[in-house]
N, C-alpha and C positions, 0 to 999 in steps of 0.2 A: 504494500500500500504506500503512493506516495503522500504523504501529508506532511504538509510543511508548518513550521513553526510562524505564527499569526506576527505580520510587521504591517507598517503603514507606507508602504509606498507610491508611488505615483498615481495620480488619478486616471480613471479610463479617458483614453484619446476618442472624443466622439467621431470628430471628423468626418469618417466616412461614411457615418450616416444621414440620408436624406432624412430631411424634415418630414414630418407624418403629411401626409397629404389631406386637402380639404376633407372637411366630414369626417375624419377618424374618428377611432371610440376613443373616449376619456382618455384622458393620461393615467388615472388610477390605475386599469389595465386589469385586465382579469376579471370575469364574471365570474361570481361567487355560487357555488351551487345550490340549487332553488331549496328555501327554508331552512339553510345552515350557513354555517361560518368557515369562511378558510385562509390559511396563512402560504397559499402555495398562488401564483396564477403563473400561465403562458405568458412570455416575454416575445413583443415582436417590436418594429420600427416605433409601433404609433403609441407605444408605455415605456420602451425602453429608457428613456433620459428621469421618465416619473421613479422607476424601478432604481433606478442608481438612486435617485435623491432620496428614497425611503429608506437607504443605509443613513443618515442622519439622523434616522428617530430608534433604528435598532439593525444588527446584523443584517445583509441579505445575501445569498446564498445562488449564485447564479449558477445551472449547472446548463452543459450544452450536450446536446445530443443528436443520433440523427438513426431515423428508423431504417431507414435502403444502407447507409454503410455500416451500422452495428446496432442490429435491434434490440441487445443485451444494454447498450448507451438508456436506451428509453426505457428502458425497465428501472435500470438506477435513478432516471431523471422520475419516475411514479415513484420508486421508494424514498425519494429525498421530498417529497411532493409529502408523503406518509408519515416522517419523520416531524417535518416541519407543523403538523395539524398536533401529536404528540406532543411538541414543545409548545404548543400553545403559543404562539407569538414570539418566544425567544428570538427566533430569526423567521423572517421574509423569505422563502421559496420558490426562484423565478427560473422557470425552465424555457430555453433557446434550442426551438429544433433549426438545427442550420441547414436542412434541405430547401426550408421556408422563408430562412433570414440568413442569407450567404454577408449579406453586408455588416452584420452585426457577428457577424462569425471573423470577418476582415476586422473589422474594428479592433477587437480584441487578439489581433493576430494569433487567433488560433491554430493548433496544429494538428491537435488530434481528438478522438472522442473515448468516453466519456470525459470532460474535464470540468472542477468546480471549481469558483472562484467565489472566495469570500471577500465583502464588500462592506467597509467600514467607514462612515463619513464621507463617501465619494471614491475610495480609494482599494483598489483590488490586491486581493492577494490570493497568486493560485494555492488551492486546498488539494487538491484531490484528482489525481490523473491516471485512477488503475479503476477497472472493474470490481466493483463492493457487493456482496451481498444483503440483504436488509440489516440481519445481525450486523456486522463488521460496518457497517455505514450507519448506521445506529450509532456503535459503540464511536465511533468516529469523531464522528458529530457532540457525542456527550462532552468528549473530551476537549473538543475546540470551544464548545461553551461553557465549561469551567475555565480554562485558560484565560476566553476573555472576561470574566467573570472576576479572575485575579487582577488583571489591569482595569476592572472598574467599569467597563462596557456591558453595562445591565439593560439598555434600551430594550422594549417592547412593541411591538408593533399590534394595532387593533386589528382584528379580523376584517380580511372582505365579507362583510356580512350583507345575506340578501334579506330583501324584506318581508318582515313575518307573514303566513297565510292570513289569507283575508278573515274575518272573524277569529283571529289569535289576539288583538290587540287586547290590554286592559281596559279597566274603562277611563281613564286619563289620556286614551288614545297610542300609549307605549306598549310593548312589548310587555308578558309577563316575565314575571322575576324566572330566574332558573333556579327550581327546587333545591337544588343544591348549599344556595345561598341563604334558603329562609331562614336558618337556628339565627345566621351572624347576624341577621338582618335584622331578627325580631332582640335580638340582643341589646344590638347599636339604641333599638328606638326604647329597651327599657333602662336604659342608659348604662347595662351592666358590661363596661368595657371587658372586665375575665374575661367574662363570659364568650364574647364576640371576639376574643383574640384565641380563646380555646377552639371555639368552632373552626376560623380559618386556618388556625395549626393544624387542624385533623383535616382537610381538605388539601393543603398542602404537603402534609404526609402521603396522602395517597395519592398527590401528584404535581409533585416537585416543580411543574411547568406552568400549574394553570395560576396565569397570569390576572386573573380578575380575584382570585382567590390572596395571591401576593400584594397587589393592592389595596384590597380592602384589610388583610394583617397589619400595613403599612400604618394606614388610618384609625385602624382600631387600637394601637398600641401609641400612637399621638396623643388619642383621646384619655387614654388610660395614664401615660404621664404627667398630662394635664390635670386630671378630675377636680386635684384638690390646692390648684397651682393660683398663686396671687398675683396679677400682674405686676401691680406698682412696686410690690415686691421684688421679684423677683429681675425686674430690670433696676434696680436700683442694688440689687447684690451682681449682676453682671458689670455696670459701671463700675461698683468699686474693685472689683476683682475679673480683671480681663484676661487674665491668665486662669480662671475657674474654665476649665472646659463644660463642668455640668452646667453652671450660669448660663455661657453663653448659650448652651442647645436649649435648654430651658426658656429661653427666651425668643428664640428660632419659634419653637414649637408653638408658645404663643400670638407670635405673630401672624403663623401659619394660619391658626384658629381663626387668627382676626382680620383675616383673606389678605393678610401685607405678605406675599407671599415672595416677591422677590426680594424684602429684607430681610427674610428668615435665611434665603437663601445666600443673599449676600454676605448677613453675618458669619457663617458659617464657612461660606469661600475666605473669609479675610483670616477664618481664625488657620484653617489651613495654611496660609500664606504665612503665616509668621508662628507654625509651631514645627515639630519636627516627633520624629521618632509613634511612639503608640499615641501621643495626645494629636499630633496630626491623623494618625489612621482612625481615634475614637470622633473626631470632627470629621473625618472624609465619610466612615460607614455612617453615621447620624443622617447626613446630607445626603447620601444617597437614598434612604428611607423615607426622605421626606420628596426627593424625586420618583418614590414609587407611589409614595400616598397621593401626590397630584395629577401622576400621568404621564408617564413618558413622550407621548405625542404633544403635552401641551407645548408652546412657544418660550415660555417661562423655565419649563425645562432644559429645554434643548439649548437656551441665554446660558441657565446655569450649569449645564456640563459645560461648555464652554468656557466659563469664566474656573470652575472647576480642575479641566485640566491647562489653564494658563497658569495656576496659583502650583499648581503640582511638578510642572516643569518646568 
């Protein structure tokens, strides 16, 4: 197997791709299969440039293949497609058959098939250029998302979710809840944070990916540091003590609460920038939790890793 160790280098050379022609579909790309959710779509001309730029909100995973020169390629490109629904968001899933899109196959001067390239911020890095079976492309795959996990690259990507059958809606006109969620849910609203942190640990236990379940842990354990938190207090013990690393999250947390969300954030990038050793790593994980309780697609987010890894390097 060749798998290579994850770096940031050069961004993909578009170039040689033509512009989508009039009337294309969406740049989102990818139609979602009818009354579910998927983390996988077909990559062609007219999403390609969208597909690269959704590596800024979290991994994406571009694998190329081609059914008339190796129809084993497009078997791995469906197992990575299977993989990707599994991790629940973790990474973006965008599969290039190059019998269809020879220019996007040019672009990335390609060579051979099956080949995946992982794609971080805009920026490619080949992964994977052997023949995998599910197991072994699985296991693969686990391990490039702990790695980037070690350097901090937690982004998550929403589902292309289609829209619910007609007579599914609530009656607020949304989606109903997915049963799954009701204990934390009913938890949150009796304001019994445990309670609702326990629930999504036991849903995260049995699946370390699902990424709305990680979310709402995020927020439920805000909540639970908070309950019995004083504000004027407790900014007035971070002012005097700026080197208190519990102060200043403490005070993050609050702000959170009190939707000042890019000063929670910001304080938290500053205390990074001028600590070092485990009180930098207990201010970098804090902030990153508070990037999962907000959402990693928001705009706010995506400022704050940014500003995140300037203060880190």
């Amino acid at each position: 197997m060749s798998q290579q160790q994850f770096s940031r280098p050069g961004a993909i050379d578009l170039s040689a791709l033509k512009r989508p022609p009039a009337g294309a579909p969406p740049a989102a790309g990818g139609a979602a299969p009818a009354g579910g959710a998927s983390y996988w779509l077909d990559v062609g001309q007219a999403n390609f440039q969208a597909t690269i730029e959704a590596s800024l909100t979290g991994p994406v995973l571009l694998v190329f293949h081609s059914p008339t020169r190796l129809p084993e390629s497009s078997q791995m490109a469906r197992d990575l497609a299977m993989v990707a629904e599994e991790f629940e968001g973790r990474f973006l899933a965008g599969l290039v058959n190059i019998d269809e899109e020879p220019e996007i196959a040019q672009a990335v001067q390609l060579q051979s098939v099956p080949f995946v390239f992982a794609v971080i911020d805009g920026r490619p890095q080949p992964l994977i250029q052997d023949l995998l079976t599910l197991d072994n492309l699985r296991a693969a795959i686990n391990q490039v998302m702990q790695q980037l996990t070690t350097q901090g690259i937690t982004g998550r990507h929403q589902p292309r979710q289609a829209a619910p059958p007609e007579g599914e809606e609530g009656e607020d006109g949304e989606p109903p809840l997915d049963p799954r969620y009701v204990p934390a849910q009913d938890a949150l609203e009796r304001n019994d944070y445990d309670g609702a942190v326990a629930e999504y640990e036991k849903l995260l236990n049995a699946n370390p990916a699902d990424a709305e379940a990680s979310a709402g842990l995020a927020m439920a354990k805000l909540l639970q540091r908070t309950k019995d938190a004083d504000l004027n207090a407790a900014r007035e013990a971070a002012a005097a003590h700026p080197e208190d690393i519990a102060a200043q999250t403490l005070v993050a947390d609050l702000d959170m609460l009190g939707g000042h969300v890019d000063d929670a954030f910001n304080r938290l990038v500053d205390v990074v920038r001028r600590t070092a050793g485990d009180e930098r790593n207990l201010a970098r994980e804090h902030l990153l939790g508070l990037f999962a309780a907000v959402g990693n697609d928001d705009p706010r987010v995506l400022r704050g890793r940014q500003a995140l890894a300037s203060a880190l390097f």
